[in-house]
DODO-801696 format. One line per 5 residues: for each residue x, z, y of N, C-alpha, C, O, CB. Coordinates in pm, whole numbers. Atoms other than C-alpha are relative to their C-alpha. Glycine has a CB too. Example, Ala and Ser with C-alpha at 12.3 -4.5 7.8 and 13.67 -1.06 7.14 Angstrom:
BEGIN
89 0 -119 1230 780 -450 90 0 120 194 66 118 -99 125 3; -82 -6 -119 1367 714 -106 -77 73 109 -26 90 220 41 -142 46 .
% end
This chain:
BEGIN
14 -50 134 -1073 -339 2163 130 -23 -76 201 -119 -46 -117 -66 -72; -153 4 62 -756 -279 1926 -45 -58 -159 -154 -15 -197 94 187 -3; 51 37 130 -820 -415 1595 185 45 -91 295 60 -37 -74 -212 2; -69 -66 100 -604 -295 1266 79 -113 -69 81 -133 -190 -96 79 -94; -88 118 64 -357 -614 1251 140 37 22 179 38 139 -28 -151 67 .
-118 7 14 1 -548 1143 77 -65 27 48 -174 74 18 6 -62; -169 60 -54 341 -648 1211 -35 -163 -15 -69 -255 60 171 59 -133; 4 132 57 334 -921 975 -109 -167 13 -89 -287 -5 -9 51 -121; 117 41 -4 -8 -1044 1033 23 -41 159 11 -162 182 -117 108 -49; -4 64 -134 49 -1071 1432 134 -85 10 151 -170 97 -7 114 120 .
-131 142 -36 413 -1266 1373 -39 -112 -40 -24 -210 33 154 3 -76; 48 105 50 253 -1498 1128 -124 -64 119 -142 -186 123 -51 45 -149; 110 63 -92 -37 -1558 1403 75 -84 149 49 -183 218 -112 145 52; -82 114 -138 216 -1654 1686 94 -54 -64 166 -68 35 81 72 150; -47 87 91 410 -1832 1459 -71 -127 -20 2 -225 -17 7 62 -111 .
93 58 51 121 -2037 1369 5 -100 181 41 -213 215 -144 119 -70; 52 59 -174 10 -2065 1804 185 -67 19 210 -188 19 -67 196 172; -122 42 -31 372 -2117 1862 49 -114 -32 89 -198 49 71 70 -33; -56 97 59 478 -2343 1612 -51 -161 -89 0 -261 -138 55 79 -67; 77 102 138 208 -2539 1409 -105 -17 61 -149 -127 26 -38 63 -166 .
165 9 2 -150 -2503 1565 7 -133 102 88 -115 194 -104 165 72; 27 133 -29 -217 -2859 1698 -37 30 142 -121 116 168 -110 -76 -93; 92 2 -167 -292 -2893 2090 -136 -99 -20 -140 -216 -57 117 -89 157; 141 99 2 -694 -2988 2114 -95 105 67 -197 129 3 -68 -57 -179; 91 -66 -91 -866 -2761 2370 -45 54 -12 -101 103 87 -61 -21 47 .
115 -75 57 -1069 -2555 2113 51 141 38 171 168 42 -30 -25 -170; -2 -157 43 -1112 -2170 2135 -8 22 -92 -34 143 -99 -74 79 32; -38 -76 76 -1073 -2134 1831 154 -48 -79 231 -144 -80 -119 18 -79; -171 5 21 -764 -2020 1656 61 -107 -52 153 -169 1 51 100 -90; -56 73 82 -739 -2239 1333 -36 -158 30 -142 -153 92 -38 52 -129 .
24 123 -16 -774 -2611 1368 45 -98 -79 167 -83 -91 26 -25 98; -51 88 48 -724 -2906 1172 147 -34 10 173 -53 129 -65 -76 32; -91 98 2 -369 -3055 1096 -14 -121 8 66 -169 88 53 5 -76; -46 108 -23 -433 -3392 1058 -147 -54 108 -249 15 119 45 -80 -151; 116 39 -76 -677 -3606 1303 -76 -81 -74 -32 -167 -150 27 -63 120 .
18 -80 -149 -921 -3575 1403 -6 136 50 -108 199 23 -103 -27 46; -40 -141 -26 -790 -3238 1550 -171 67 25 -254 4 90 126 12 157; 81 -71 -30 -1067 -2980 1547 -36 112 -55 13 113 -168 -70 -52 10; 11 -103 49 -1181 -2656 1466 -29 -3 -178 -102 -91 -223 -99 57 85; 123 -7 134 -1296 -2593 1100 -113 -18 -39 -171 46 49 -24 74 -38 .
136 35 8 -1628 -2686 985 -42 118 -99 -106 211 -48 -29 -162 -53; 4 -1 114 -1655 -2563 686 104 114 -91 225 106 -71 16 -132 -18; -98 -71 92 -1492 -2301 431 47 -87 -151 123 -33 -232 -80 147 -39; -41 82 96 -1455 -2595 166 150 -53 94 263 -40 48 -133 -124 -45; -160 68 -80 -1156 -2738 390 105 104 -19 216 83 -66 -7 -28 193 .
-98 -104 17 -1020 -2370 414 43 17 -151 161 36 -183 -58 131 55; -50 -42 138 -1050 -2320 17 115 -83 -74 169 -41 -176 -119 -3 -91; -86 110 67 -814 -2643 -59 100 40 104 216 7 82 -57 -174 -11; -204 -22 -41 -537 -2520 187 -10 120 -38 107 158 -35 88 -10 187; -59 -79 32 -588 -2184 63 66 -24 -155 147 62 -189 -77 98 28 .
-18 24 120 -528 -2328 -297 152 -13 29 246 48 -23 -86 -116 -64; -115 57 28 -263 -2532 -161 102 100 48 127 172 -49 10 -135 59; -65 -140 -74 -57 -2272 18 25 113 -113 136 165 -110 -117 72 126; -29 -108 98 -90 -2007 -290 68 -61 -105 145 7 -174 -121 74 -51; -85 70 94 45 -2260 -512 153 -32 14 240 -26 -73 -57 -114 -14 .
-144 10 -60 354 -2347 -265 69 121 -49 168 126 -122 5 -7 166; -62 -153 28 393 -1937 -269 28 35 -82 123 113 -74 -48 92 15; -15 -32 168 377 -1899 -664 -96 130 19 -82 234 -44 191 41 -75; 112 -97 4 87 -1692 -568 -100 -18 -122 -128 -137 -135 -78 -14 131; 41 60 124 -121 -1681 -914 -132 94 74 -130 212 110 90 29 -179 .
129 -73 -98 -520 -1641 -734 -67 26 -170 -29 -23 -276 -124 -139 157; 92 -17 94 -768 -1521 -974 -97 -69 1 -150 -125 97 -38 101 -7; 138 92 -36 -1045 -1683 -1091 -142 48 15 -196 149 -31 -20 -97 -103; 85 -18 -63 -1321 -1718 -934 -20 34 163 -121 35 233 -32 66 -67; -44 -73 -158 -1132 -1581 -579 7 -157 91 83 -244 48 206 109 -2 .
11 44 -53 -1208 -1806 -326 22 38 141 63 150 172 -66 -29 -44; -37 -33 -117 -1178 -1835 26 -64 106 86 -7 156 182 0 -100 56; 93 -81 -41 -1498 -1607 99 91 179 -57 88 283 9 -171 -59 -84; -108 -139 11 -1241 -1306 -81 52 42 117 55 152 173 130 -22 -86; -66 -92 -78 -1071 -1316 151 -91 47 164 -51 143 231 154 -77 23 .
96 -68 -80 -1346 -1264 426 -54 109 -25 -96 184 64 -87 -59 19; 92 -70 26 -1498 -1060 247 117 161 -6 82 272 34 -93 -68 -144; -140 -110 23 -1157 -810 180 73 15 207 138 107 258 175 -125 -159; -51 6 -133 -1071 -899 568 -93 94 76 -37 173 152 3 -150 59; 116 -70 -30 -1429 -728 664 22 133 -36 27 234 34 -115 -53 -64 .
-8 -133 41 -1384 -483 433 80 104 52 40 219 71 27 -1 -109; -98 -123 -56 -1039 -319 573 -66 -52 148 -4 37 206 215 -8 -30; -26 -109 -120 -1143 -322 939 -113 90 2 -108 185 80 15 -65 152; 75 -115 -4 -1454 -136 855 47 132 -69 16 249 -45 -119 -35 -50; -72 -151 69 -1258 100 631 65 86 156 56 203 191 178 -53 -145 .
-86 -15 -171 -1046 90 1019 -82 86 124 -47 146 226 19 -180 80; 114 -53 -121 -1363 201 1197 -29 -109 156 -54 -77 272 75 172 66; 50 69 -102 -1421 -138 1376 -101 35 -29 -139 109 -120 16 -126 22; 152 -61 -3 -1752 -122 1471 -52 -151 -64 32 -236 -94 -78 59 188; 63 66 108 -1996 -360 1284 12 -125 82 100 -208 58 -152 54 -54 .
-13 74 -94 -2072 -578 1571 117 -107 10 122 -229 -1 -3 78 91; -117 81 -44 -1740 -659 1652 17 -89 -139 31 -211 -134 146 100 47; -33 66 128 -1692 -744 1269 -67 -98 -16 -1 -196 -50 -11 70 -108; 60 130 -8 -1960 -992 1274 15 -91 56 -32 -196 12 -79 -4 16; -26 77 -94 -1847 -1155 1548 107 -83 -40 105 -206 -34 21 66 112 .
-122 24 46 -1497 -1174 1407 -29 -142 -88 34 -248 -85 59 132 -84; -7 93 98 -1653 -1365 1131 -63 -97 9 -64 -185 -77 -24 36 -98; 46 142 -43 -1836 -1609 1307 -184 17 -11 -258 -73 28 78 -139 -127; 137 -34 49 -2188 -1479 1212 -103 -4 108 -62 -22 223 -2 136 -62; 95 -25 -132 -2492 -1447 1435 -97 63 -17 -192 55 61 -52 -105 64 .
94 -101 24 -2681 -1214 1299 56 164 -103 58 136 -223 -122 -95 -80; -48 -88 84 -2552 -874 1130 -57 24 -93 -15 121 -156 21 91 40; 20 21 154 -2752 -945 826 85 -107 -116 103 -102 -237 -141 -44 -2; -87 87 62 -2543 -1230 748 165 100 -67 239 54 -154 32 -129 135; -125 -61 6 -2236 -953 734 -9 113 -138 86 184 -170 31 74 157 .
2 -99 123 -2378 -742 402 46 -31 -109 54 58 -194 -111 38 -37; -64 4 112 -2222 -914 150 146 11 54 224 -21 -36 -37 -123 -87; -113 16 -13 -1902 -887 325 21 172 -7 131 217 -41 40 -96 128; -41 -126 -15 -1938 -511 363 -35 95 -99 -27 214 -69 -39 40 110; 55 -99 50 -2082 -363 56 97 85 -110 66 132 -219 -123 -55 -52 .
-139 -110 64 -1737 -167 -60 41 37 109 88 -21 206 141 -61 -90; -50 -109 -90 -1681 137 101 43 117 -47 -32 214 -56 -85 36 82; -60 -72 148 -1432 328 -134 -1 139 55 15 221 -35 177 -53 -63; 46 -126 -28 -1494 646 70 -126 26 -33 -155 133 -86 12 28 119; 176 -65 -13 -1870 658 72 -25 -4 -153 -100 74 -212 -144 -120 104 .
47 50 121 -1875 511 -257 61 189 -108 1 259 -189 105 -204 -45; -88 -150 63 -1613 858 -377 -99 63 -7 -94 92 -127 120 90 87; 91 -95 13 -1932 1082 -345 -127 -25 -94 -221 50 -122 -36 27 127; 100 31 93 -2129 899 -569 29 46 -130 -58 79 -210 -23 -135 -4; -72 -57 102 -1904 1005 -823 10 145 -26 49 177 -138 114 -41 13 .
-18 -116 11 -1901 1354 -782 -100 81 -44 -212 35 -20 41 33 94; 84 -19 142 -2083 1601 -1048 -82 67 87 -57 74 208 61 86 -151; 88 -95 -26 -2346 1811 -987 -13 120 -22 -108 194 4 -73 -23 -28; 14 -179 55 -2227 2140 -1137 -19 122 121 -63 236 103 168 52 -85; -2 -77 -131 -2206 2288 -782 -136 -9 79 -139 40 192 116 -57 92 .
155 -7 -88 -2600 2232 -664 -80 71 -114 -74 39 -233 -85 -178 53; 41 -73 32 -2786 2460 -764 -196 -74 -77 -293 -131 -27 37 100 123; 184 66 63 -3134 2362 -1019 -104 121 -42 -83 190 -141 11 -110 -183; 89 -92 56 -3448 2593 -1028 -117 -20 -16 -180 -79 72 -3 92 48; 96 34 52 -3716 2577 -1198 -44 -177 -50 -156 -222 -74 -74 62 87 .
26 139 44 -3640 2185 -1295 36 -66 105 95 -173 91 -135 -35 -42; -73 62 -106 -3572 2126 -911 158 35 56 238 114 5 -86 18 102; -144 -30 -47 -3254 2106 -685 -75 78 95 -193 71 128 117 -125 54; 26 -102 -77 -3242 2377 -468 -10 -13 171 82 -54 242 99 87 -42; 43 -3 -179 -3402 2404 -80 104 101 83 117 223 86 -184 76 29 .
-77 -96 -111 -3155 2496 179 -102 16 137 -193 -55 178 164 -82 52; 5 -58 -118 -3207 2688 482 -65 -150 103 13 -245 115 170 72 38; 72 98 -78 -3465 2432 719 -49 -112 -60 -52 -221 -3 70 -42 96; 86 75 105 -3643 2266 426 47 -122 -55 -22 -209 -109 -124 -33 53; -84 113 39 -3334 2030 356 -21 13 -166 -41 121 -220 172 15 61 .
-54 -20 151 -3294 1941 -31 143 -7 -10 206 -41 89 -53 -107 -100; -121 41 12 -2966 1923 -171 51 -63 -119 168 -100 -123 65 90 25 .
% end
């Protein structure tokens, strides 16, 4: 499967394996800096290095943006990408694809048609008009 990660995004990731990620046997990517070395537990651990890290950067976060933003914005573009759902849940650690609906409920295409008027459907007699094989429209 190809997933929709850029230049920048795959140097910073072997950058990371290369240069910083702690040797401790885990499959997974991110892991503790200090010991005891181990995966993440928790998104409270992630939200205080993402604090600390945007502060180093002179990154100014908004409030209320937490570390779940950015899951939730990470979800969002590869389904904009056309990963498939599955895979996206997986990505995020989940175990059930109900757990994955608050991460996915912006979809600035689908959402575009909600917006669009109605002068072009046709209304008779108070209803919208029956196409051809008893569809409404």
């Amino acid at each position: 499967m190809i997933l929709p990660l850029n230049g920048h995004v795959m140097n910073a990731v072997a950058d990371y394996i290369l240069k910083v990620r702690p040797e401790g046997g885990f499959s997974e990517l991110f892991l503790t800096s200090k010991a005891p070395i181990q995966p993440y537990r928790s998104t409270c651990s992630l939200g205080a290095a993402l604090d600390k890290y945007c502060s180093k950067a002179g990154v100014k976060k908004l409030p209320l943006r937490r570390f779940h933003s950015l899951r939730r914005s990470f979800a969002t573009e590869l389904s904009a990408a056309g990963v498939p759902l599955p895979t996206i849940s997986q990505m995020l650690g989940h175990k059930s694809l109900d757990e994955d609906r608050p991460y996915l409920s912006y979809n600035q295409e689908k959402n575009a048609h909600c917006a669009l008027g109605f002068s072009g459907i046709p209304i008779k007699n108070g209803l919208y008009a029956v196409l051809e094989g008893g569809d409404t429209v």
